[in-house]
N, C-alpha and C positions, 0 to 999 in steps of 0.2 A: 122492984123487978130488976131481976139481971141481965143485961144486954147480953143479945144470942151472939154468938161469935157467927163470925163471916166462915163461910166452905171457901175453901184453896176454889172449888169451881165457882164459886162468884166474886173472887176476888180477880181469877181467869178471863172471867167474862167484862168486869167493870175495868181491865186492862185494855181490853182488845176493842172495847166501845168508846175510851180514848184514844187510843192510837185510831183508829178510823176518823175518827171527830179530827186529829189533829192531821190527817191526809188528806182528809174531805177540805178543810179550810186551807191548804197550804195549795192543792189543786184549783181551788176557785179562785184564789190571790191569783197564782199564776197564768190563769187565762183569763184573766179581768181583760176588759175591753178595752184597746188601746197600750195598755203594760208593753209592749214591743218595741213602742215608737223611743227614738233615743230624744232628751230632751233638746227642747228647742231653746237656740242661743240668746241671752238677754237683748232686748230692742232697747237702743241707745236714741235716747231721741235727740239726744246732740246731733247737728249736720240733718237732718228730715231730709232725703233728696225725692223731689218732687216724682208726680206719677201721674196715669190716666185718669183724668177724673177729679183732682185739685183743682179747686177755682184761686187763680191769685188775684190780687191786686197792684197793678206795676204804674206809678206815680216819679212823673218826669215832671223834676221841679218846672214849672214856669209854662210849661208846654201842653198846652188841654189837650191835641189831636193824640199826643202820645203818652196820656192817663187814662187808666179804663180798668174793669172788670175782665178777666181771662179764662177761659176753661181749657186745661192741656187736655188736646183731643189723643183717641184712641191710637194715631202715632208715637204719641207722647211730645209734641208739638205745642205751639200760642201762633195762634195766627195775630201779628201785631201791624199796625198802619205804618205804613213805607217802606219796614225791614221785613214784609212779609212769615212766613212761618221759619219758626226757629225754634231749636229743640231745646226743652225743659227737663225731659225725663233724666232723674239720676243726678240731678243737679239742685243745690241748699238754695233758699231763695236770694241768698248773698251772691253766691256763684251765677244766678241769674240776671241780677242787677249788673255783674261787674261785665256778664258777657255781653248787654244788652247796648251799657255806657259802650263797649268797643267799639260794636256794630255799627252804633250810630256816629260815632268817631272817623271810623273806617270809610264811610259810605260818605266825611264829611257831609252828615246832616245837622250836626249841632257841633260846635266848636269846642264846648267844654258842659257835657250833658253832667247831670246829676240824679241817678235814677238809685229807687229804692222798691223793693216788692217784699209782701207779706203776702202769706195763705191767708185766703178767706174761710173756706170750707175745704177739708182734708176728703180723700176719699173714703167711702162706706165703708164699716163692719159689716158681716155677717153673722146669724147665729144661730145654728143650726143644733138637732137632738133633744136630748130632753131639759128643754127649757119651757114656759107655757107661750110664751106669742112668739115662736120662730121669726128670723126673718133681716130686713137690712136693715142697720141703723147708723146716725152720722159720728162718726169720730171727735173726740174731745180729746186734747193732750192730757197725759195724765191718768188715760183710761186702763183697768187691768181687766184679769179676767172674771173675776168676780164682779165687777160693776158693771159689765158687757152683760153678764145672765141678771142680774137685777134691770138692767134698763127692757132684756126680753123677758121680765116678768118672774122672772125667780126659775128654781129648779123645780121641776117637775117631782114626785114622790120615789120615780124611781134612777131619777139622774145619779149618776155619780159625781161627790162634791169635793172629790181628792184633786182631782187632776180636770183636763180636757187636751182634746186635740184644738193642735192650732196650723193652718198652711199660711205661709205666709211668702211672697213674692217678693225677691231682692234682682233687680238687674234682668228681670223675665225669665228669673228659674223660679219655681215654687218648690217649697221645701217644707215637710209636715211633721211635727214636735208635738212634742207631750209638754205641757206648761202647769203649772201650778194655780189657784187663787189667785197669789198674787202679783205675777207675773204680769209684767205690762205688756199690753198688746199694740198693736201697729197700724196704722189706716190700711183699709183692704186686708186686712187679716181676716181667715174664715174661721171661728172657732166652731168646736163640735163637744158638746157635753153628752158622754156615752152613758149608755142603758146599763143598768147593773144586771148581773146575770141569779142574780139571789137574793 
């Protein structure tokens, strides 16, 4: 058999059903959910300056009254024994220790203190969209974006698995970014994994 040749009008037609195909997809790219957000800046976890909601640990050598367990309250405060409340928010846990050795310098309470603090537990993620068990979960150093939707159970079938939104709170501004997989995220970051439109 001989192959029928094509008409100039279906040649006409199978042009214009590309070009459509290739507007129809460049349309959908462009209003994808979230596409607008400019990206969000890399989190540096060098320096972690504390927040609401970190529990520390602040260990005075030699001194039981003034080793303990902390939670920086919603001032961003540690209520600590004798030096009362003092603020933690925005400050490394080094920077906390060195401010604390002053204090109690200052107040001549201890002649030559030696204090040191570690985080116990950072503050919450969030993880919101289409993911399957939404919801708060506790922060691990190390953590990205993609391990955040695995810990709430994977993507959903119709998540989108490019990107997500991420707000994230520096200094008590929130600021909201588009982040990648593998983008590391930050304690108290809300991520959002958007619905695809197609």
């Amino acid at each position: 058999m001989f192959p029928i040749p094509h008409s100039p009008a279906s040649r006409t037609a199978q042009r214009l059903l590309r070009t459509f195909c290739l507007c129809a997809a460049a349309t959908l790219a462009a209003c994808a959910p979230g596409r607008d957000l400019a990206p969000l800046p890399d989190y540096q976890a060098k320096g972690y300056g504390l927040g609401v909601g970190d529990q520390v640990r602040i260990i005075t050598f030699g001194e039981d009254q003034l080793t303990g367990e902390f939670r920086v309250d919603d001032q961003g405060r540690l209520a600590l024994p004798l030096l009362g409340n003092i603020s933690a928010a925005g400050q490394t846990p080094q920077q906390l220790a060195s401010s604390i050795t002053e204090d109690l310098r200052k107040r001549k309470l201890l002649r030559d203190p030696s204090v040191s603090v570690e985080v116990l537990a950072y503050r919450p993620i969030f993880v919101l969209g289409e993911v399957a068990k939404p919801g708060q979960y506790p922060y691990q150093p190390g953590m990205t974006v993609l391990t955040t939707v695995a810990i709430a159970g994977g993507f959903t079938y119709r998540g989108v698995q490019d990107y997500a939104s991420v707000i994230r709170t520096t200094g008590g501004t929130a600021t909201e970014g588009v982040a990648t997989p593998s983008a590391f995220v930050a304690p108290g970051d809300v991520i959002k994994v958007f619905e695809r439109r197609f």
